[in-house]
C-alpha positions as CSV (number, residue, x, y, z in Angstrom):
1,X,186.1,53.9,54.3
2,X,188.5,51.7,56.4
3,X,191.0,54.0,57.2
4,X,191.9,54.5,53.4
5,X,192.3,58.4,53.1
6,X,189.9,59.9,50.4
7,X,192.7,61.7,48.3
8,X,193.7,58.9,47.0
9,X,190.7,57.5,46.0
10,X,189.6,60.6,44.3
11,X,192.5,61.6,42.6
12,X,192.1,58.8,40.3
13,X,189.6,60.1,38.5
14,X,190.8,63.2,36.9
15,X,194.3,62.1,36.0
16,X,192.3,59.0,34.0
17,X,190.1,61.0,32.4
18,X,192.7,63.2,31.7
19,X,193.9,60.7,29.7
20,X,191.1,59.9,28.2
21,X,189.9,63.2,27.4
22,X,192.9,64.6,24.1
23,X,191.2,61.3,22.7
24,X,187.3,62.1,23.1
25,X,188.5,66.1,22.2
26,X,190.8,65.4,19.0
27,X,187.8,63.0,17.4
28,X,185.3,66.0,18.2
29,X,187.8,68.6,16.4
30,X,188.6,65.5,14.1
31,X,184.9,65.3,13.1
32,X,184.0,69.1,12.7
33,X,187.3,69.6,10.3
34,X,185.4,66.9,8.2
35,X,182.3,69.0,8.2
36,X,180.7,66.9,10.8
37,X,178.2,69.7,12.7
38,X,177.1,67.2,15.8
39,X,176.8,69.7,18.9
40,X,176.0,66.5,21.1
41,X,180.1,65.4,20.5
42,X,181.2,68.6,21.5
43,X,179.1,68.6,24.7
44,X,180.3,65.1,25.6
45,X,183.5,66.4,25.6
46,X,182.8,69.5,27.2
47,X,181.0,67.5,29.9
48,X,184.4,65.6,30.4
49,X,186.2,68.1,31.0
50,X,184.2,69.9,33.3
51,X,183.9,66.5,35.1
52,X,188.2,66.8,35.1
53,X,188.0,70.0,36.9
54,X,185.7,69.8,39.3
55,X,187.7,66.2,40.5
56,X,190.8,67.7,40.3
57,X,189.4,70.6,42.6
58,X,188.2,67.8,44.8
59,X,191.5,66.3,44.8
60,X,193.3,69.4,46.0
61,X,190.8,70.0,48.5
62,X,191.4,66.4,50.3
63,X,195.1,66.1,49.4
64,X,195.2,69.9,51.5
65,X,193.2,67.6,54.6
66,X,195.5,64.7,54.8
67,X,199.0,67.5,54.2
68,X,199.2,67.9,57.9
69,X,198.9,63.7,58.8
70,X,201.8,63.3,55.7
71,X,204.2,65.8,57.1
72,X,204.9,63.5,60.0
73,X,207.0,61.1,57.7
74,X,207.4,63.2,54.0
75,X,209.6,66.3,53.6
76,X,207.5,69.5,53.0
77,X,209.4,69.8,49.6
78,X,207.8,66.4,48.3
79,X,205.1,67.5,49.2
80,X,205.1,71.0,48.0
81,X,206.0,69.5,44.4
82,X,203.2,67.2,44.2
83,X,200.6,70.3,45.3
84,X,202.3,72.9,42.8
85,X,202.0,70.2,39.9
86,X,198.3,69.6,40.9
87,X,197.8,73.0,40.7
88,X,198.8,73.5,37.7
89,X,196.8,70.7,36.3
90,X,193.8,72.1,37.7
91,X,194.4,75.8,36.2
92,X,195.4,74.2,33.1
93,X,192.3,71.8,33.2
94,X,189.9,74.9,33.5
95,X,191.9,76.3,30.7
96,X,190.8,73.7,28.5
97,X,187.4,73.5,29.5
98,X,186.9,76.6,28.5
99,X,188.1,76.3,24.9
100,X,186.4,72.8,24.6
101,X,183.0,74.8,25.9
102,X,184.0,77.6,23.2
103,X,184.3,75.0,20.3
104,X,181.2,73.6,21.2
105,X,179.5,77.0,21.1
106,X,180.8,78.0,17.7
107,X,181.3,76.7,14.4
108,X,182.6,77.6,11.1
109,X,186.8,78.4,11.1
110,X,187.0,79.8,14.9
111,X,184.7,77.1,16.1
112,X,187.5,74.6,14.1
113,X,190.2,76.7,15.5
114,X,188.7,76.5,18.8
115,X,188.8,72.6,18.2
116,X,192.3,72.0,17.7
117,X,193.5,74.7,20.6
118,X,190.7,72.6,22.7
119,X,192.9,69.9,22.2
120,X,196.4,70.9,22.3
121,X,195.2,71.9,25.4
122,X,193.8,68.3,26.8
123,X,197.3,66.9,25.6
124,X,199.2,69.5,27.9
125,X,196.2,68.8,30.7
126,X,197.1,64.8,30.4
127,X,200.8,65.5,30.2
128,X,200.4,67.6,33.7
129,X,198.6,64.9,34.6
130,X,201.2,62.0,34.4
131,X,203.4,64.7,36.4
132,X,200.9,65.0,38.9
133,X,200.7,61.5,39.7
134,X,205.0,60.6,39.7
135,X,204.7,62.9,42.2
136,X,201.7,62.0,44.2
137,X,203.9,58.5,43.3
138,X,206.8,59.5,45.0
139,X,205.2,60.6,48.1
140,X,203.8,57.1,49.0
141,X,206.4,54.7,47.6
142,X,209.5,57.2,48.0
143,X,208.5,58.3,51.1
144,X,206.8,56.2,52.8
145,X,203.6,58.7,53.1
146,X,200.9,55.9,53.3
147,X,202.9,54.3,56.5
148,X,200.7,57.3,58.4
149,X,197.7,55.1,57.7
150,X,199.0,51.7,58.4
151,X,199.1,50.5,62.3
152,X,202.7,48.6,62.9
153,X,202.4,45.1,63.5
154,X,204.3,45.1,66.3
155,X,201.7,47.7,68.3
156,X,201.3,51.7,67.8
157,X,198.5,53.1,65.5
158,X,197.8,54.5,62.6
159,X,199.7,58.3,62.3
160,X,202.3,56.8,64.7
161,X,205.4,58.4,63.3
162,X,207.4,55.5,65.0
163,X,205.2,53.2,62.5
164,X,206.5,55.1,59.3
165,X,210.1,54.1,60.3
166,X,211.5,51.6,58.3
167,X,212.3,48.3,60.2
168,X,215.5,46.8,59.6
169,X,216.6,43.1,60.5
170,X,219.9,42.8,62.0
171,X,219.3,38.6,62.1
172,X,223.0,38.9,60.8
173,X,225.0,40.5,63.0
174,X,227.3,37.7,64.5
């Protein structure tokens, strides 16, 4: 995929839907506090959420395959910080999933109960979520972790640990 690293590219898509998902939930628990019995809402949300957790599993996996390339140029403690907050998000994420799939299973006052801890529960999934990704953020544009993955101009290759040093001109030293 032209050098790009797949953790990146899949790590987008929990920590959107993430985002997205408090929304879809909270109209679903929204909707069955009115009375509203549609199962198919609750599936669609449960199906989201699933679809959260298995990506975010997928983004631990491939951020745990690039850790060794990123250690040339991040320290380990960046990086420890971004993999404990993902995580989290994860176990949190499967957390929810189950209490969205156990609102859509039920009804009556637990199934309503089960709606509105289903979504407190996406809120604290999307809040892990931004945290996730300042740190993820803070690895690549604090520490230079994508430099591993971009060849110098001036020669080397990609993972040259030369490459990730910054370059400094000195034009105006007289």
């Amino acid at each position: 995929m032209n050098g790009t690293p797949l953790h990146p590219v899949i790590v987008h898509v929990p920590l959107v839907l993430a985002l997205v998902a408090p929304v879809a939930i909270g109209w679903a628990a929204w909707r069955r506090l009115r009375g509203a019995t549609d199962r198919r809402t609750w599936l669609a949300a449960a199906l989201l959420q699933v679809v959260i957790v298995g990506s975010a599993f997928a983004a631990l996996r491939t951020g745990g395959e690039e850790e060794e390339r990123v250690e040339q140029v991040v320290p380990e403690a960046a990086i420890e910080t971004h993999e404990e907050r993902a995580e989290l998000f994860t176990g949190a994420a499967v957390v929810a999933a189950v209490l969205v799939a156990g609102a859509a299973l039920t009804r009556g006052r637990v199934g309503v109960a089960l709606g509105g801890t289903a979504t407190a529960a996406a809120v604290l999934v999307g809040v892990l979520g931004v945290a996730v990704g300042a740190a993820g953020g803070d690895l690549v544009y604090r520490h230079g972790a994508a430099a591993v993955y971009v060849a110098p101009a001036g020669g080397g290759g990609p993972g040259d640990p030369a490459a990730a040093a910054p370059r400094h001109d000195d034009d105006d030293d007289d």
